[in-house]
C-alpha positions in Angstrom: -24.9 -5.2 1.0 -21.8 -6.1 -0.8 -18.3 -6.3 -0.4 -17.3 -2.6 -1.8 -20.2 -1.6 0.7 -19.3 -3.1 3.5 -15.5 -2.1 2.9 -16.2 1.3 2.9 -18.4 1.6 5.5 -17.0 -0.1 8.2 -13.3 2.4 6.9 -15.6 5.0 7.4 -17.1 4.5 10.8 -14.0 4.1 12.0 -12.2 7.0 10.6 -15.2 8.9 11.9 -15.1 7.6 15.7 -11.0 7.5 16.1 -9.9 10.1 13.9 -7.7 7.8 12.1 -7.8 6.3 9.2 -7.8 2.0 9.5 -7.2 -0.2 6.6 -10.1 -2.7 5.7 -9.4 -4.8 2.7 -10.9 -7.4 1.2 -9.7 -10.9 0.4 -8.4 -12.5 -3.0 -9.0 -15.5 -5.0 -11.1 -18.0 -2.7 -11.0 -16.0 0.0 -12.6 -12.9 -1.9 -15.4 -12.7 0.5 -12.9 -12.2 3.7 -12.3 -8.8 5.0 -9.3 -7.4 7.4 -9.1 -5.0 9.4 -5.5 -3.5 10.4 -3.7 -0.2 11.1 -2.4 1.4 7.5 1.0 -0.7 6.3 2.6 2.9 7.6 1.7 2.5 11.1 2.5 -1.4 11.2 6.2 -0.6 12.5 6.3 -3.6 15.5 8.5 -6.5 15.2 9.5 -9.0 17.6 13.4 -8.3 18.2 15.7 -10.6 18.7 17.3 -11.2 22.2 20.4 -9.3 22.8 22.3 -12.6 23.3 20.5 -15.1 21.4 22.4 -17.0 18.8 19.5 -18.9 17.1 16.4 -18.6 15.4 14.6 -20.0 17.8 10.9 -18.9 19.3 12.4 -18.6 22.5 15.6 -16.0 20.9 12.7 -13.2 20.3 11.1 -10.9 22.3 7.5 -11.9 23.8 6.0 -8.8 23.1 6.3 -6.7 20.2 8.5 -3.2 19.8 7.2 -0.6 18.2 10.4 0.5 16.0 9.1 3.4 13.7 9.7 1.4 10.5 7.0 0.5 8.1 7.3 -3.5 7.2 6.3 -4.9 10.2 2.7 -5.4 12.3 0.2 -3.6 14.4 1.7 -1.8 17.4 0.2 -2.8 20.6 -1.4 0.9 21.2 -3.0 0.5 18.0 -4.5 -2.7 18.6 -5.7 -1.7 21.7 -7.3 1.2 19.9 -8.9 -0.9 17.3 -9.6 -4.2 19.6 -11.5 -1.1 21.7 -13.7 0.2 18.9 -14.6 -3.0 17.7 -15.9 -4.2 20.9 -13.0 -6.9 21.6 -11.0 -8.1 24.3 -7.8 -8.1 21.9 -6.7 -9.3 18.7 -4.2 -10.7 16.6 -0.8 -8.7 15.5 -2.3 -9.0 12.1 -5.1 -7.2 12.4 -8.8 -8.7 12.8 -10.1 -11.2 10.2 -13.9 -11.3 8.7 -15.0 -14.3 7.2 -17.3 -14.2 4.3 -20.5 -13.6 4.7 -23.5 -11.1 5.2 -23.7 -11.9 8.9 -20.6 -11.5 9.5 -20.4 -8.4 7.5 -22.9 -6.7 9.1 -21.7 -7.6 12.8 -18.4 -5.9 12.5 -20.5 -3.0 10.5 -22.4 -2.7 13.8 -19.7 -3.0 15.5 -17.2 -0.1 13.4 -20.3 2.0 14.1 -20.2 1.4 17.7 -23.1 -0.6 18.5 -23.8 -4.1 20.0 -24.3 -6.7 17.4 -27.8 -7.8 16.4 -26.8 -11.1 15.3 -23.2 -12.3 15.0 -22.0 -14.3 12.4 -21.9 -18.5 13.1 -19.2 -20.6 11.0 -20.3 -22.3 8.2 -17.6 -24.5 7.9 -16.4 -28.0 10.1 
């Protein structure tokens, strides 16, 4: 299977089981073989805000979880995460979306799992 493949099937299977439409796009340059998965840039409106009374830009002057503020530009909100984490068979994932490293095992786990199925075989790092 190839990248153009695997892209559209896994958007597919997940348009098909959520009736909504997820962006899965593939990587550039040396990472041309990654995928990502990730709500549409539309839907990625969370941010962390900054504290009402912090004065720096500090880790600790922001929010700890993110706020969904309607505005495009930012990153997954936590319902949609949920949502995705859900149909992909995971506990949770990142606030930019789930990452897919190159690969045909790899590829075809998270085509199992768009689809809704258990894995056959997941995909094992090939790199230290």
């Amino acid at each position: 299977m190839d990248r153009k493949d695997t892209i559209k099937r896994i958007r597919t299977a997940l348009k098909k089981r959520s009736g909504k439409t997820w962006s899965v796009t593939g990587g550039k340059g040396t990472a041309w073989g990654w995928l990502t998965i990730d709500a549409p840039p539309a839907r990625r409106t969370a941010r962390y805000l900054k504290n009402p009374d912090a004065t720096g830009n500090d880790p600790e002057d922001y929010q700890r979880t993110r706020t969904d503020t309607g505005e495009p530009g930012g990153s997954i909100t936590e319902a949609d995460a949920a949502e995705l984490a859900a149909l992909l068979g995971l506990e949770s994932m990142h606030c930019q979306g789930v990452s897919i490293p190159a690969g045909g095992d790899y590829w075809q786990e998270y085509i199992d799992r768009a689809e809704g199925r258990k894995p056959e075989k997941c995909g094992v790092p090939y790199w230290d």
